[in-house]
N, C-alpha and C positions, 0 to 999 in steps of 0.2 A: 426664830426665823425673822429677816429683816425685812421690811415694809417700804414700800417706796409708793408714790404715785402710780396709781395704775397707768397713765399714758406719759412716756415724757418726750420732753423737751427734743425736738430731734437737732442735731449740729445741721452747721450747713456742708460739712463737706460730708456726711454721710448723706442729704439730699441728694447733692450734687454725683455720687457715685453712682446711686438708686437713677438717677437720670439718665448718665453717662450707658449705666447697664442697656440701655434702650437705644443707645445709637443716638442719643439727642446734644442738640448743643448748648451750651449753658447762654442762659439768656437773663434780663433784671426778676428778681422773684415776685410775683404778683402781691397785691398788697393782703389778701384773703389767700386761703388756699383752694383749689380749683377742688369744685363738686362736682362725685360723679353722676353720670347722666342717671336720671329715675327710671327704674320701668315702667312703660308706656299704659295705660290704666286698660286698654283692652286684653290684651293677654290674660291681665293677672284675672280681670271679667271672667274673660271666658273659662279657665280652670276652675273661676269659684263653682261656675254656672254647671260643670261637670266635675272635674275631676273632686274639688273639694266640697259637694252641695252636704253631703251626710255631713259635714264639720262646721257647717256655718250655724254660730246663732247660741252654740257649745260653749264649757269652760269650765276648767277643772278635771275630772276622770272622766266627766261623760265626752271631753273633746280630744283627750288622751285615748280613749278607746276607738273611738270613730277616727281617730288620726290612724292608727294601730292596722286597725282592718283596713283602711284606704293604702296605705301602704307595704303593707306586706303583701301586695299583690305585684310580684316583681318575676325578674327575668334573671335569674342567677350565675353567676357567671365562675367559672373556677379560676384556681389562684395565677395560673398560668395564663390567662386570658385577661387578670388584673395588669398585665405588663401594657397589653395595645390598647387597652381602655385608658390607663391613666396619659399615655400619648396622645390621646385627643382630650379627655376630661379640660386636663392641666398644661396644657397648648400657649405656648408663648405667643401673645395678641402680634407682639410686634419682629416676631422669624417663625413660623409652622414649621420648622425643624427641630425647637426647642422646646423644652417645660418650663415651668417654673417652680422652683424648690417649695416647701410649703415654710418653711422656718429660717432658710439662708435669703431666700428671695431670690437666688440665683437661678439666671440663666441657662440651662445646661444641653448639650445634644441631645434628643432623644433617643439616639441609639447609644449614648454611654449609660447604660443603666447594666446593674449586676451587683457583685458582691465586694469588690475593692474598693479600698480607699479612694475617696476621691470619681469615685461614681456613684448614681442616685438609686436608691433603693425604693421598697415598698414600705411606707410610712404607717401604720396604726394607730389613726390617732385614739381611738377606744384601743387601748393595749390591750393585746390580743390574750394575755394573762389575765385578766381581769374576768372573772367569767372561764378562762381556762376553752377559749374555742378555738384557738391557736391559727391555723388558716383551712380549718374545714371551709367546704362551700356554705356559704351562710353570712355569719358575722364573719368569718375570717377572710371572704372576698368580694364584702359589700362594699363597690368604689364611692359612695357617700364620705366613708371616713377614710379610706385609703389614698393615700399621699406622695408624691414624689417628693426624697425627701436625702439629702446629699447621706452617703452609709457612716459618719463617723457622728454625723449632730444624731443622725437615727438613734444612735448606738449610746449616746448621751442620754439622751430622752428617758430611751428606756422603757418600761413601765413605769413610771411617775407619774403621779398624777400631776394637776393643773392647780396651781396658786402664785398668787406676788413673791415674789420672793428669791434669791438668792446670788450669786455669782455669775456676773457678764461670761458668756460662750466667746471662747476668741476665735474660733473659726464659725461663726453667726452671731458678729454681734445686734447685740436690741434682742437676744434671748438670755435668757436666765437660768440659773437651775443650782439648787441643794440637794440637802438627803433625800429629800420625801415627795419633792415637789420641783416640774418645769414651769418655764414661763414666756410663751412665744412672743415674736417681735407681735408690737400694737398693731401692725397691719393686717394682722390674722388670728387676731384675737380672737372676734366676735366669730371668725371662721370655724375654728376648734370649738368652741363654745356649742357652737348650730348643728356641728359634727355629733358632740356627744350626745346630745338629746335629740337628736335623729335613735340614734344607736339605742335611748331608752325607748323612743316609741315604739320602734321598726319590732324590738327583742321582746317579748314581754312572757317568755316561760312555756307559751303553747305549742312551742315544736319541739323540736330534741334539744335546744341550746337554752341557756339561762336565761335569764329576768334581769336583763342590762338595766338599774337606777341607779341616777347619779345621787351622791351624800354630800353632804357636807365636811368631810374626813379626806386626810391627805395620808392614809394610814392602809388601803385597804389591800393590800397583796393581791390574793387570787380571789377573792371574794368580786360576786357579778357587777362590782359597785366603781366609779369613781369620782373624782373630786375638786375643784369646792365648787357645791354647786354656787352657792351666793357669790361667787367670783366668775363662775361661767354667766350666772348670768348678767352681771355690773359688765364684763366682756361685749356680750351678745347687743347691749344697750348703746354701748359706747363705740362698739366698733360695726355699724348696720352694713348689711349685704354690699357690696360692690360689685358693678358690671361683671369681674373676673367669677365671683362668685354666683353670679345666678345665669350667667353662659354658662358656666360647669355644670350647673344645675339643669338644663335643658340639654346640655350633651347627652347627662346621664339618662336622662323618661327617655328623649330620641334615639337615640343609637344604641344604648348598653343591658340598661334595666328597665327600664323603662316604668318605673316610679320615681318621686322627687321627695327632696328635705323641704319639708311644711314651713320650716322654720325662715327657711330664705326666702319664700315667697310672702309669709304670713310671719316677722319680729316680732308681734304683740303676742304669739300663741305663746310664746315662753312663758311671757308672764301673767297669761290665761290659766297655762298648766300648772307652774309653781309658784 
């Protein structure tokens, strides 16, 4: 399999489209690239203060476990009620009519969603084969990993796991993909990344569904595993939480389930856990 730079180089007229997609107008390009805004230090406070106190001060299995039981205290939702959840989750900032794709980056209606080409589906990004939970209530309609996601790049995807490597998508491009293995645009890298290892803490064997851990193997079919971890987390490092991603995050504890990924609040627990 072929190797490239994990982040590249982006053209300017793919910028400039990524722009355009926003209703913006092109203007001189800044000499740095504009940083997103931090979250604000009391919030994150006050969760530690409760929601995540049993986790503070942990690391390794014992922050793994106490991540585990913190979080699987949720609000379950079934697969059919995954459709009006990811309509707010994944909420275009700049039209409330819209989503946005997790792998094309596109725009789309929110009421174009279904089964045809050319409209947006329900995304897995722990493929729902993996583990073999298919869309039971549980892992199959936990919107942490579930994605709006256009039905043909879905359909690419597949169950593949996650690694560098392969063939430019010509309807998404800045995604990747070969035999064994996808490769999302850089801007939702660390996203997928935060996804899976949500999915290893959240699953851990003690209810009816499997022991979601991620490997190091871009090999593992139905087995509860997937992969690479040493690239999800080079991902998770290089591509940190952004505004889109930790609004999604507080849709989901407010409105939906009402638990959160540890990992968008807390980057360092990745590499506390592995």
């Amino acid at each position: 399999m072929s190797r490239r730079p994990l982040f590249r180089r982006r053209t300017l007229s793919t910028a400039l489209a990524a722009f355009a997609l926003f209703g913006g107008t092109v203007a001189a390009a800044p000499a740095t690239p504009p940083q997103v805004p931090a979250r604000s230090a009391a919030p994150l406070d006050a969760l530690d203060d409760t929601y995540y106190a049993d986790a503070l001060g942990k690391t390794g299995t014992a922050l793994k476990n106490a991540l585990h039981t913190i979080v699987s205290d949720q609000t379950r939702l079934s697969y059919s009620q995954v459709w009006d959840a990811l309509k707010a989750t994944d909420e275009d900032p700049a039209d409330s009519s819209h989503v946005i794709l997790l792998y094309t980056g596109r725009s789309q209606p929110k009421s174009d969603n279904g089964g045809n080409v050319g409209q947006w589906n329900r995304e897995h990004v722990w493929a729902k084969s993996h583990g073999d939970f298919g869309t039971a209530t549980g892992p199959g309609t936990d919107v942490h990993h579930l994605r709006p996601e256009d039905v043909s790049v879905n359909s690419t995807r597949g169950n593949k796991d996650f690694d560098n490597g392969g063939t430019e998508l010509g309807d998404a491009p800045g995604n990747y993909t070969d035999g064994d293995s996808f490769e999302p645009r850089d801007a939702v890298k660390g996203d997928v990344a935060r996804m899976i290892l949500y999915m290893a803490v959240r699953y851990e064997g003690d209810d009816s569904f499997a022991d979601l851990e991620p490997n190091d193997s871009v090999s593992n079919g139905s087995a509860p595993n997937i992969g690479r971890l040493s690239v999800l987390k080079t991902w998770s490092e290089q591509d940190p939480p952004d505004s889109f991603e930790q609004r999604r995050n507080d849709v989901i504890f407010d409105e939906f389930q009402h638990n959160r990924n540890p990992f968008i609040d807390h980057p360092e627990w990745v590499e506390a856990i592995w």
